[in-house]
Structure formats: structure tokens, C-alpha cells
C-alpha positions in Angstrom: -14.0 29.0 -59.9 -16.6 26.3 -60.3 -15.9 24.6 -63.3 -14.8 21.4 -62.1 -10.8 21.8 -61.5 -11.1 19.5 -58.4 -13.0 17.0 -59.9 -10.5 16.6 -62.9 -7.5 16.1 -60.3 -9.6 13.9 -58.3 -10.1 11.7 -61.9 -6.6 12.0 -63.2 -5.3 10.7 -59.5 -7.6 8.1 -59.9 -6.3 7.1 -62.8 -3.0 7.2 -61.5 -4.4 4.3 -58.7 -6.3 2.3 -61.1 -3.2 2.1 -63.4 -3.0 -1.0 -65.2 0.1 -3.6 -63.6 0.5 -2.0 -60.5 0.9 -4.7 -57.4 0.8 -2.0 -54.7 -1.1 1.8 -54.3 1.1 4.5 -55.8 1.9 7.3 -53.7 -0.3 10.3 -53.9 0.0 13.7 -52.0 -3.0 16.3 -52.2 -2.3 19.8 -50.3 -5.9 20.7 -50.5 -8.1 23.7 -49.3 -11.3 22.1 -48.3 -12.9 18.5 -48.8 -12.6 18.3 -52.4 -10.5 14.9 -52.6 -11.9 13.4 -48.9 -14.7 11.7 -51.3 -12.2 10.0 -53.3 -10.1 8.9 -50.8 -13.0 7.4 -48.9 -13.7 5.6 -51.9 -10.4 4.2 -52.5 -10.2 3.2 -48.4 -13.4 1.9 -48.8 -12.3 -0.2 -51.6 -8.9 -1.9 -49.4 -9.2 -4.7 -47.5 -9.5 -4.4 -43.7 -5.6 -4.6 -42.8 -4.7 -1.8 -45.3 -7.1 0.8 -44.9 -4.4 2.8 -43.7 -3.1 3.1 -46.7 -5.7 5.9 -47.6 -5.9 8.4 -45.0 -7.5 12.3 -45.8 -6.7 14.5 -42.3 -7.6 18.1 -41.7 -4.9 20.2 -39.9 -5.4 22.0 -37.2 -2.9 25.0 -35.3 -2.5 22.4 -32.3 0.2 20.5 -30.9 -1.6 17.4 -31.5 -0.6 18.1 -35.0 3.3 18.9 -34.2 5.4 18.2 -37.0 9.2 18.5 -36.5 10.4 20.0 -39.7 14.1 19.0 -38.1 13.3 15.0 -38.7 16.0 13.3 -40.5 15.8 10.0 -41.9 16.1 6.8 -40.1 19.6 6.8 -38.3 21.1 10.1 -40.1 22.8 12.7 -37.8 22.5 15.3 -40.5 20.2 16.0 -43.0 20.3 15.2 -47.0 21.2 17.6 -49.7 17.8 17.9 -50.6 16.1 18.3 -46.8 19.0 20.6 -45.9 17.7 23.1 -48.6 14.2 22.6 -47.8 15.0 23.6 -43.8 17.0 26.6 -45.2 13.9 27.7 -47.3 11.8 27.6 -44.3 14.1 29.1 -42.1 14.4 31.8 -44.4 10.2 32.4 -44.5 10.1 32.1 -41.2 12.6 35.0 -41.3 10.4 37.0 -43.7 8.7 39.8 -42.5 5.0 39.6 -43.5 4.6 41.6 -47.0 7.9 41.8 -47.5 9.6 40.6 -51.5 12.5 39.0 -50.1 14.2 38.6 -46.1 16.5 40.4 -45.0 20.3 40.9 -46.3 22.3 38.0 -44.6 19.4 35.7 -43.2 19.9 33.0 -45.6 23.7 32.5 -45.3 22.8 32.8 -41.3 19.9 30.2 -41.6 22.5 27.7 -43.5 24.8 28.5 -40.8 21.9 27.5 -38.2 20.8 24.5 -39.9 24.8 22.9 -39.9 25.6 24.0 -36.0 21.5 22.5 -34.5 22.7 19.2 -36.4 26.5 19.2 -35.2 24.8 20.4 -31.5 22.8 17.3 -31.5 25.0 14.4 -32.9 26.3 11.7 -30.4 29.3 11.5 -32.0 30.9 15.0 -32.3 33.0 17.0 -30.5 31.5 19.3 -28.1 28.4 18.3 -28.8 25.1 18.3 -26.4 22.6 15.3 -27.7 19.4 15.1 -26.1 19.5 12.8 -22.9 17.2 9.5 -23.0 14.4 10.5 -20.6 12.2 7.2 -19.4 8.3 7.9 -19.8 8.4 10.1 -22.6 7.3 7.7 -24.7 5.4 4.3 -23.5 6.0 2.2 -26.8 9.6 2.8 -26.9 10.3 1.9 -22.9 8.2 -1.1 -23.5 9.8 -2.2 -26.2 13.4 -1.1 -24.0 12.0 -3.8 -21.5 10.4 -6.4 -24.0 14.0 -7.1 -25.7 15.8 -6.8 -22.2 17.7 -3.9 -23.5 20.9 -3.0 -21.7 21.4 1.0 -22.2 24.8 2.4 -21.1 25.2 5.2 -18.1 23.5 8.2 -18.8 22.2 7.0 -22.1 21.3 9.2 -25.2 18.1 9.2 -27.1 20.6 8.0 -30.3 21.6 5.0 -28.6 18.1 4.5 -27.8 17.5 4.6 -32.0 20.5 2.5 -32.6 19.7 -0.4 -30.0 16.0 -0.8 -31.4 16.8 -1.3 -34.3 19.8 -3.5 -34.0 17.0 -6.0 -32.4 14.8 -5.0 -35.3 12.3 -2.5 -34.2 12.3 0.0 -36.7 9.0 1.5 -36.0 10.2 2.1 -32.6 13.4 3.6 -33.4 11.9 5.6 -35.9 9.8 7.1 -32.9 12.7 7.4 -30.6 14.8 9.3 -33.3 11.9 12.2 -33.2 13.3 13.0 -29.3 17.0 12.9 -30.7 16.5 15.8 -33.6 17.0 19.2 -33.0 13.6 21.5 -32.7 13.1 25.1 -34.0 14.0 26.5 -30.0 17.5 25.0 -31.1 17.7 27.4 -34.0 17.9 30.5 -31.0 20.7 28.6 -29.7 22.7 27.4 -32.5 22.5 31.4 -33.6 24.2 32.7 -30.9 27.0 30.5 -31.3 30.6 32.8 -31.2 31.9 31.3 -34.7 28.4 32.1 -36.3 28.2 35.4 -34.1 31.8 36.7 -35.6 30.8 36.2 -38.9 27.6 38.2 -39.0 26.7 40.4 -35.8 28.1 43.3 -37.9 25.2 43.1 -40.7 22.7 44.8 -39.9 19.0 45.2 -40.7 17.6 48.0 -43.4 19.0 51.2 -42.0 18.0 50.2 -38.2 20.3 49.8 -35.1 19.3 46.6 -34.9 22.1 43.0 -36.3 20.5 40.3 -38.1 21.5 37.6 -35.3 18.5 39.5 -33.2 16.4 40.0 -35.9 16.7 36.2 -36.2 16.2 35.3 -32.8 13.2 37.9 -32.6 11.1 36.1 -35.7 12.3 32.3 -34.7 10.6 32.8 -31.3 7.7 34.5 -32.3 7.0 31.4 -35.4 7.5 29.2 -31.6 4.9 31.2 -30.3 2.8 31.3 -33.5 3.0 27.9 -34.5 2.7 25.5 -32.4 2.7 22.9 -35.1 6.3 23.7 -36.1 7.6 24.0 -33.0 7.5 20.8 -30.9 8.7 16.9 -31.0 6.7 15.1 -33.9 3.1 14.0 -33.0 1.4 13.5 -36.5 2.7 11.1 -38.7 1.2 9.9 -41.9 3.8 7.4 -43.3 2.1 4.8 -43.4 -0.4 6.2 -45.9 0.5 5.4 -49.5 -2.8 7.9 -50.8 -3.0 10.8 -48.5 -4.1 14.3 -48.4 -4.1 17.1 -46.2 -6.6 20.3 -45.9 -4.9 23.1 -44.9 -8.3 25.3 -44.7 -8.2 25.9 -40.5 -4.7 26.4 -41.0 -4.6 28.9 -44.2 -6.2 31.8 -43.9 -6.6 34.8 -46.6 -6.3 38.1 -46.1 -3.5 40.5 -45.1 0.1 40.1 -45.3 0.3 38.4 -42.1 -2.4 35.5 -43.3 -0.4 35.0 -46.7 2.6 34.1 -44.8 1.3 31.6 -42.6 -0.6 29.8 -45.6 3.3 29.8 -47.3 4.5 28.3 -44.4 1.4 25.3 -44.0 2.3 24.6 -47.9 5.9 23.8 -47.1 5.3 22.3 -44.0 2.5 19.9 -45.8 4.9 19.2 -48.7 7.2 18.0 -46.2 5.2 16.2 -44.1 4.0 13.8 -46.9 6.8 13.8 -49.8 10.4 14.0 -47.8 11.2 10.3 -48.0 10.5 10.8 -52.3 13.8 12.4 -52.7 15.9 10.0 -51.3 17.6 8.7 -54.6 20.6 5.7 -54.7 23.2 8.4 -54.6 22.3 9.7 -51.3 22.5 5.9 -49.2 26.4 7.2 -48.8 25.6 9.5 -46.7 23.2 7.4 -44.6 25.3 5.5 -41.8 26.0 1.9 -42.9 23.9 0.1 -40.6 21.0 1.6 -41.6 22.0 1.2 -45.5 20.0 -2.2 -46.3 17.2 -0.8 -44.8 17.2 1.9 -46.3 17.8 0.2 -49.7 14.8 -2.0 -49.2 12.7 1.0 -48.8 13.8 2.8 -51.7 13.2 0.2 -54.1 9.6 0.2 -53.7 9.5 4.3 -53.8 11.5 4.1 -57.2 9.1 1.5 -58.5 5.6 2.7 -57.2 4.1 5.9 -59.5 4.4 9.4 -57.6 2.3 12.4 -57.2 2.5 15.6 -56.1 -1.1 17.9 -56.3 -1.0 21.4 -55.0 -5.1 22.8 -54.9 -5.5 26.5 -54.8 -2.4 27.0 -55.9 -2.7 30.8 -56.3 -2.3 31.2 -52.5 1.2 30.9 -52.6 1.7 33.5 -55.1 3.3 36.1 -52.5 5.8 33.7 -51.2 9.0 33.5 -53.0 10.2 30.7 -50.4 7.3 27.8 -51.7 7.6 28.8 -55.3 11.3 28.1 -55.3 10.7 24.8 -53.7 8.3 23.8 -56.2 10.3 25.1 -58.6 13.4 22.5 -57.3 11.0 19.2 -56.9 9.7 20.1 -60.6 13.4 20.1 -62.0 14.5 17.0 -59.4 11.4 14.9 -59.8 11.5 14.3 -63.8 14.7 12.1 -62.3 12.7 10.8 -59.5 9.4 10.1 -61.1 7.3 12.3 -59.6 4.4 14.4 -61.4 3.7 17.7 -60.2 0.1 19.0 -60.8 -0.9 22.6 -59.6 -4.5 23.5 -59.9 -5.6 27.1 -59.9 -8.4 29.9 -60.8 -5.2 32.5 -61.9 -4.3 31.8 -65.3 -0.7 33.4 -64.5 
């Protein structure tokens, strides 16, 4: 402790900015505990010209629904999630699920929070059968009805938020449709819904939990609604968005505390939730536009080729607080293997040699 590990990640990510032939800022994530990189990225913002100060943003998290991040967000125009934020949503699912202290969840919770994650999606698509997509509900949002009235946008009877999304950016307002998308995604509440489902009920309201009375479909529905409860970050429409920031970090310290069993688990669940909130559009690779809808492709395309070309990096501080979650180190574990294909460099920084 002491001896200068934040200071060599804030010089190596310097580095990584001050490369030599770059046109643009690389992209730079810092999970941090505390203000250790808020100097350099003050220095870097400080350092950009008026119009792209954004680009270097340091924020400090806080358990409030100002800071709501919908973990559900897909990418622009995509019903479903991809491969790679299908098993991200799984994982956290899965911690949510995890009793505090416990090594692993219990029997059957991860099959059932795959099963979850497929039915909220179908439950929410536009275009499926049986399906109930989130109405379009005026006043919600004031940027998205004035842009509705600035383009003289004709919505059809009883409209859905998805046909708000696909109208916007058919006249080529992708900001705003990116916006109204975050009302047409399913939310964690859907997760108690989507559970109770007969088809996912017949498979699995025989397994029980441990040697209790009690099936895991409750034992689901019980921990989902108390992480609603907990955190109120996780559990609303998407307030906080950082993607226009190209350097960015986040300090999890209000939102990580140490302690008990109950304290490591929420700092687990801020890691993932940061990860995700910053890195999610890095693992978009060429192979994965088939599964984006074909409208949406070029754009899509265009956005790529600059996250392919610009450098990419991933720093986890404190990384020793993690070490009774099973859930984060498997994720890591993932974006290490995946991003030697997507260029992305991983650093962790911690006091535990192990």
C-alpha cells in the first residue's frame, strides 16, 4: 500500500494517450476506488480544446437513481442482446442470485437466469408473437417528443417505444433514438415476470433450494426484488451515460463498501455494473453486425471502425476487492481471453500479490 501503484497506471495510461500517430484519444476505462486518476484526467481535459472536453470525463457514483444504469441496454436497434452481453447479463443475474458469503448460487439459478434473460427480450420485442413491448408514453422524455414534432413525425395508433427508435433514426437522429431505445428495453422488475413464465415454471419449479421447502423460481423472485430494492442504480430506465467519453473513469468508493459478506457483494456487483457501463460497445467485433438488424448495419459499421482502430484499455484499481466473487473474476477472466482479438489491454492493480 503506498508505493506508487496508482501513479504507475496513471503514467502507463498516459502513455497510452500520448502514443505517437494517433489522430483521435484512445479509449480508456479506470474502475477506481478513490481519486487516484481524477488528476490525470483533468489534465488530459484540460489539455482538449473547448468542443471536446467531453471526451475526458472522471465521475464518482453514487446509490441514486440519478445514476440508473439499465444493465438490459442493447445496442442501437437490436431486440436481443449479443453473444458477449447475453453472458455478461447471465453473470450478473447469477450474483445477484448469490446469497452474501456464499462460494457459488444456488443449484439451477444459472440455467434459470439464461432462461430469464431469452423470455424479458422475446417479452419486449415488437415483432414477436405474444409479445408485450413497452407503449410510447408522450412526456417521458422532452428531447425525443421534440425531436417527434421537429421532423413532423407521423407515429402509427397506439405506437411503441421501437417505432419511436426506428422512425428517429430513419430521419437521422441517432442520439435521440439511442435515448428512446432505453424506454423500449426490458428492466430488472421484468426478470420477476419473465420467471414466472409456465414454459420456464415446468422446467424448474421442482428444484429446489439446499434441503429447504423452498423452489428456486421463488428463491429467484425473493433476491431479484430485494437487488430492486437495494439498488436503485440497477433497477430503473438509464439516466447516466458516459459514451461520449473516449478517457473515462469511475470511483466506485460511495458505492463499494468493505466489510462483511453482505458489503463484498455489492462491491462485486458495482465492478460489473462499471465494466459494463464503460466497455460494452468494445466487444462488438465484424462478426456480430449479422445479428444487428440491417438498417442499423452501416451505422453500426461506421462505429466499429474507429473502436477497431483507436488503442483500448481496461484498468481495474483495488483489484483485491473482488476476490470473493466468482461472478467478476469470470468475466475478467472472458474479456482477457476475448480482448487479445479485440485489442484491448487489461491491467489490474492490487496490494495481494495472489
Amino acid at each position: 500500500p503506498g508505493a506508487g501503484k496508482s501513479v504507475l497506471m496513471n503514467t502507463l495510461n498516459l502513455g497510452t494517450i500520448l502514443s505517437p500517430g494517433l489522430e483521435k484519444l484512445p479509449y480508456v476505462a479506470i474502475i477506481d476506488i478513490g481519486p487516484s486518476s481524477a488528476g490525470m484526467i483533468s489534465m488530459i481535459k484540460e489539455a482538449l480544446p473547448e468542443e471536446r472536453q467531453h471526451e475526458a470525463a472522471h465521475y464518482r457514483l453514487r446509490m441514486t437513481q440519478e445514476y440508473a444504469v439499465n444493465p438490459f441496454d442493447t445496442q442501437l436497434g437490436c431486440r436481443y442482446p449479443l453473444i458477449d452481453e447475453r453472458s455478461y447479463l447471465v453473470e450478473l443475474l447469477t450474483l445477484l442470485c448469490t446469497p452474501p458469503g456464499a462460494e457459488s448460487t444456488y443449484d439451477g439459478i444459472q440455467q434459470l437466469a439464461g432462461l430469464v434473460v431469452d423470455e424479458m427480450f422475446r417479452w419486449r420485442d415488437d415483432k414477436s408473437a405474444n409479445s408485450e413491448p413497452r407503449p410510447y408514453l408522450p412526456r417521458l422524455d422532452g428531447n425525443v417528443d421534440e425531436m417527434l414534432q421537429k421532423h413532423n413525425i407521423h407515429l402509427p395508433t397506439d405506437p411503441y417505444w421501437w417505432d419511436v427508435v426506428d422512425r428517429l433514426f430513419d430521419v437521422g437522429e441517432t442520439e435521440t433514438a439511442i435515448k428512446a431505445q432505453r424506454y423500449a428495453a426490458p428492466i430488472l422488475a421484468d426478470a420477476v415476470t419473465a420467471s414466472r413464465r409456465p414454459q420456464i415454471r415446468s422446467l424448474l419449479e421442482q428444484t429446489s433450494v439446499g434441503m429447504t421447502a423452498e423452489n428456486i423460481i421463488n428463491a429467484f423472485e425473493r433476491m431479484i426484488t430485494s437487488s430492486i430494492r437495494e439498488f436503485p442504480i440497477l433497477a430503473g430506465v438509464t439516466r447516466f451515460d458516459v459514451s461520449d467519453a473516449r478517457l473515462c473513469a469511475l470511483d466506485l468508493m460511495d458505492v463499494s463498501p468493505q466489510g462483511d459478506d453482505t458489503a463484498d457483494r455489492q462491491t462485486a456487483i458495482m465492478y460489473m455494473l462499471a465494466r459494463h457501463i464503460m466497455v460494452r460497445h468494445w466487444w462488438v467485433g465484424p462478426e456480430m453486425l449479422q445479428s444487428i438488424p440491417e438498417k442499423f448495419r452501416p451505422w453500426h459499421e461506421m462505429r466499429l471502425q474507429d473502436i477497431i482502430e483507436s488503442p483500448k484499455r481496461l484498468c481495474y484499481d483495488e483489484f483485491h476487492r473482488t476476490n470473493s466473487s466468482k461472478s467478476v473474476r469470470a468475466q475478467i477472466i472472458r474479456d482477457v481471453r476475448e480482448g487479445r482479438k479485440r485489442g484491448v489491454q487489461i491491467a489490474l492493480s492490487s496490494q495481494l500479490l495472489d
